[in-house]
Kinemage of the C-alpha trace (Angstrom):
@kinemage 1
@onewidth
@group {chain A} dominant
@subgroup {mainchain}
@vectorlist {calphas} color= white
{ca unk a 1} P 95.652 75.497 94.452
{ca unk a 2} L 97.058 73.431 97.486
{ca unk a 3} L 94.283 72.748 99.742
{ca unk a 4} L 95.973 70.726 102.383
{ca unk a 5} L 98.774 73.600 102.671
{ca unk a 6} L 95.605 75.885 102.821
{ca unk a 7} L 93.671 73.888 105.770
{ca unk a 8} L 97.590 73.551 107.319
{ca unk a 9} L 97.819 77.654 107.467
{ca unk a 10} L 94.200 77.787 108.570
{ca unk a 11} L 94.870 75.312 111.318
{ca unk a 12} L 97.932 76.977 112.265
{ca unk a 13} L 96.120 80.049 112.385
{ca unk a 14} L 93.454 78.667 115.014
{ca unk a 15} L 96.088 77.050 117.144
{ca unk a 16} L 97.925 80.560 117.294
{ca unk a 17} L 94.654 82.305 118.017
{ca unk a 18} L 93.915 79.905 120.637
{ca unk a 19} L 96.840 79.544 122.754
{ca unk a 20} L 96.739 83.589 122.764
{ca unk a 21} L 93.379 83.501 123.960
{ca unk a 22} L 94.152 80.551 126.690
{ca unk a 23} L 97.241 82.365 127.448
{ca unk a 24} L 95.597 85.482 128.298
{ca unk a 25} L 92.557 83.527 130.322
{ca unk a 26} L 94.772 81.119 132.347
{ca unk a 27} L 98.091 83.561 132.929
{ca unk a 28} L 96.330 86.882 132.741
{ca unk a 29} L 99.145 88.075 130.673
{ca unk a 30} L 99.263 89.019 126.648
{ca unk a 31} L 100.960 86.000 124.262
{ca unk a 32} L 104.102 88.713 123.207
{ca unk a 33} L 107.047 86.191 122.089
{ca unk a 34} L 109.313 89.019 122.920
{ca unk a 35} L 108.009 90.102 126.247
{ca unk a 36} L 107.912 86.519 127.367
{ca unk a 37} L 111.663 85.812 125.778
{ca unk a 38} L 112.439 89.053 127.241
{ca unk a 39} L 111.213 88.115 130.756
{ca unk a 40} L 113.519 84.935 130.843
{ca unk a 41} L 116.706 87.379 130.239
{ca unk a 42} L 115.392 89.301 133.535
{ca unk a 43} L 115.602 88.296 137.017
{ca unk a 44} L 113.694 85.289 137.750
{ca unk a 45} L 109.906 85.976 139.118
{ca unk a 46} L 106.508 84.502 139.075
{ca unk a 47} L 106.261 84.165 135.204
{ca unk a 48} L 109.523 82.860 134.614
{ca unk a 49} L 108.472 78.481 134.757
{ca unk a 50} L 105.651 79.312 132.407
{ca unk a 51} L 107.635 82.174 129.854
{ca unk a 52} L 109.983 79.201 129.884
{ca unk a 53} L 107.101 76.801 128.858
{ca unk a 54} L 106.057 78.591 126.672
{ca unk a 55} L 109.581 79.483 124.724
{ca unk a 56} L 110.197 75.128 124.771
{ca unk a 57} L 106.902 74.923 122.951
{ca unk a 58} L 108.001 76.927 120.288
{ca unk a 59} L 111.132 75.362 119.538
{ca unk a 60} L 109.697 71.986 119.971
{ca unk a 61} L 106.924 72.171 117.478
{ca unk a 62} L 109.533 71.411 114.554
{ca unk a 63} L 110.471 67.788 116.069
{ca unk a 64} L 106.949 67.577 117.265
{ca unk a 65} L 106.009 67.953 113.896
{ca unk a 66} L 108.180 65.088 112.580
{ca unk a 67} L 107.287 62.656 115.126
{ca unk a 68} L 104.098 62.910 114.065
{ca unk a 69} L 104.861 62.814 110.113
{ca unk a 70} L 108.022 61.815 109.921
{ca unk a 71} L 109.463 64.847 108.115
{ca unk a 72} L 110.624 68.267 109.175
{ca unk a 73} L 108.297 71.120 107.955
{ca unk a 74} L 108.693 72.427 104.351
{ca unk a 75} L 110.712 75.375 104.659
{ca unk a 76} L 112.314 77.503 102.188
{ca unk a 77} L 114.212 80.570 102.906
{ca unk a 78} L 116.321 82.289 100.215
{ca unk a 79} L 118.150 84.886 102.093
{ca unk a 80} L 121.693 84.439 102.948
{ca unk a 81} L 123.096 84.260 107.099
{ca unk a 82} L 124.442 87.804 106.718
{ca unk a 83} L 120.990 88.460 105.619
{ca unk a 84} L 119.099 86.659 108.100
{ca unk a 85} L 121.319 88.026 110.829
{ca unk a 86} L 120.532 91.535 109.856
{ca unk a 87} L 117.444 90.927 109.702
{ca unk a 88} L 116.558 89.281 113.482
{ca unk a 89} L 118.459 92.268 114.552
{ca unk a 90} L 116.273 94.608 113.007
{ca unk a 91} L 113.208 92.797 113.965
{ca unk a 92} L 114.418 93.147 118.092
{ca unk a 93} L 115.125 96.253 117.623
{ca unk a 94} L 111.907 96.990 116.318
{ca unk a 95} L 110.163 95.573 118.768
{ca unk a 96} L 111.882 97.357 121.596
{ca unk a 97} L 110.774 100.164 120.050
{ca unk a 98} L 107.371 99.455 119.460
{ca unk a 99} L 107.108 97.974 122.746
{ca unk a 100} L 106.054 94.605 121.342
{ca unk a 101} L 106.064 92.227 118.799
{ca unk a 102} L 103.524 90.934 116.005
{ca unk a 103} L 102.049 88.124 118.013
{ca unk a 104} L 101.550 90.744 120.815
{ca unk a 105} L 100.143 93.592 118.884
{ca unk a 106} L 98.769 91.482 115.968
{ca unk a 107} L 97.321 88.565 117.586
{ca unk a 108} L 96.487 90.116 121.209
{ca unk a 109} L 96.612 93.427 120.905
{ca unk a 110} L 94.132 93.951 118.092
{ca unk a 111} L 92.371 90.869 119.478
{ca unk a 112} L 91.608 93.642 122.401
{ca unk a 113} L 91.220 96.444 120.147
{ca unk a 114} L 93.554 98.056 121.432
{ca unk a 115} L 94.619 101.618 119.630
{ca unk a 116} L 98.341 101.379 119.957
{ca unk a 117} L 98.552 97.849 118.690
{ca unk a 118} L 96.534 98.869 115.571
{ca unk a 119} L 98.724 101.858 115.006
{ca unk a 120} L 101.722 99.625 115.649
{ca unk a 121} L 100.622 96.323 113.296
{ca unk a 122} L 99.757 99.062 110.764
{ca unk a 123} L 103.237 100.907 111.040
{ca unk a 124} L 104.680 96.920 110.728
{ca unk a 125} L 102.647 96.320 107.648
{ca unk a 126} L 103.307 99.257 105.518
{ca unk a 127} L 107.105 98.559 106.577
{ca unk a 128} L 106.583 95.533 105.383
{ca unk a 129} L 105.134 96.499 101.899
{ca unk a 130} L 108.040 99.173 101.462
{ca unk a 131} L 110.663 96.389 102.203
{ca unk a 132} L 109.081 94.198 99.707
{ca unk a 133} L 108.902 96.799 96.907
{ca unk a 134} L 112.243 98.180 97.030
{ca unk a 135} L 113.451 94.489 97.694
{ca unk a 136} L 111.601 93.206 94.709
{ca unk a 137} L 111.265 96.022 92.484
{ca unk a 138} L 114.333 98.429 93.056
{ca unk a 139} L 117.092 96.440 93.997
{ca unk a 140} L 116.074 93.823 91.212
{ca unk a 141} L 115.141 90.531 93.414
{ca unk a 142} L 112.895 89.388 90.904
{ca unk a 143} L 109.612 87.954 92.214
């Protein structure tokens, strides 16, 4: 067992949780990456400074992160561009059509117990297990 990886992910996990909750306090608005990406590609309004804080946060937590420890975080990903591609394409599109995202209906949404985020992070999650199975099991990916 890795403990440091394990505090890591739980940290991670309470940093998530509480810039959602902050987020929703301070901006009255949920923490959805891809309604807040999504309302910098619309005409400029009230929100758009702070969606626009909020997206440079993101992608400044990797150099953040070596700053502080002086190496990029440990990431391995074995799919292929084509692959990836696909996939982020399938993911917005999925999110359009389940009006949201995981950190909106996973993190916020069931946070507020709301019913269509539960029905949506459920729908995500048994997509989720079907991808892995025929991915792993069907199409011979190994483990």
């Amino acid at each position: 067992m890795n403990w440091a990886h394990d505090i890591q992910a739980a940290c991670g996990g309470m940093l998530i949780g509480l810039s959602a909750a902050l987020f929703l306090l301070l901006d009255g608005r949920v923490a959805g990456i891809s309604g807040i990406l999504g309302g910098l590609l619309g005409p400029r309004n009230r929100a758009t400074a702070g969606n626009a804080a909020f997206i440079a946060g993101l992608l400044l937590a990797g150099p953040l992160y070596r700053a502080c420890t002086g190496r990029w975080p440990a990431v391995h990903i074995a799919a292929s561009w084509p692959v990836l591609v696909l996939a982020g394409l399938l993911v917005g599109f999925g999110t359009r059509l389940g009006s949201g995202c995981t950190s909106g209906h996973g993190v916020c949404g069931l946070a507020r117990l709301s019913r269509r985020s539960a029905a949506a992070v459920a729908t995500f999650m048994i997509t989720a297990f079907i991808t892995v199975f025929v991915t792993r099991h069907l199409m011979g990916g190994g483990s």
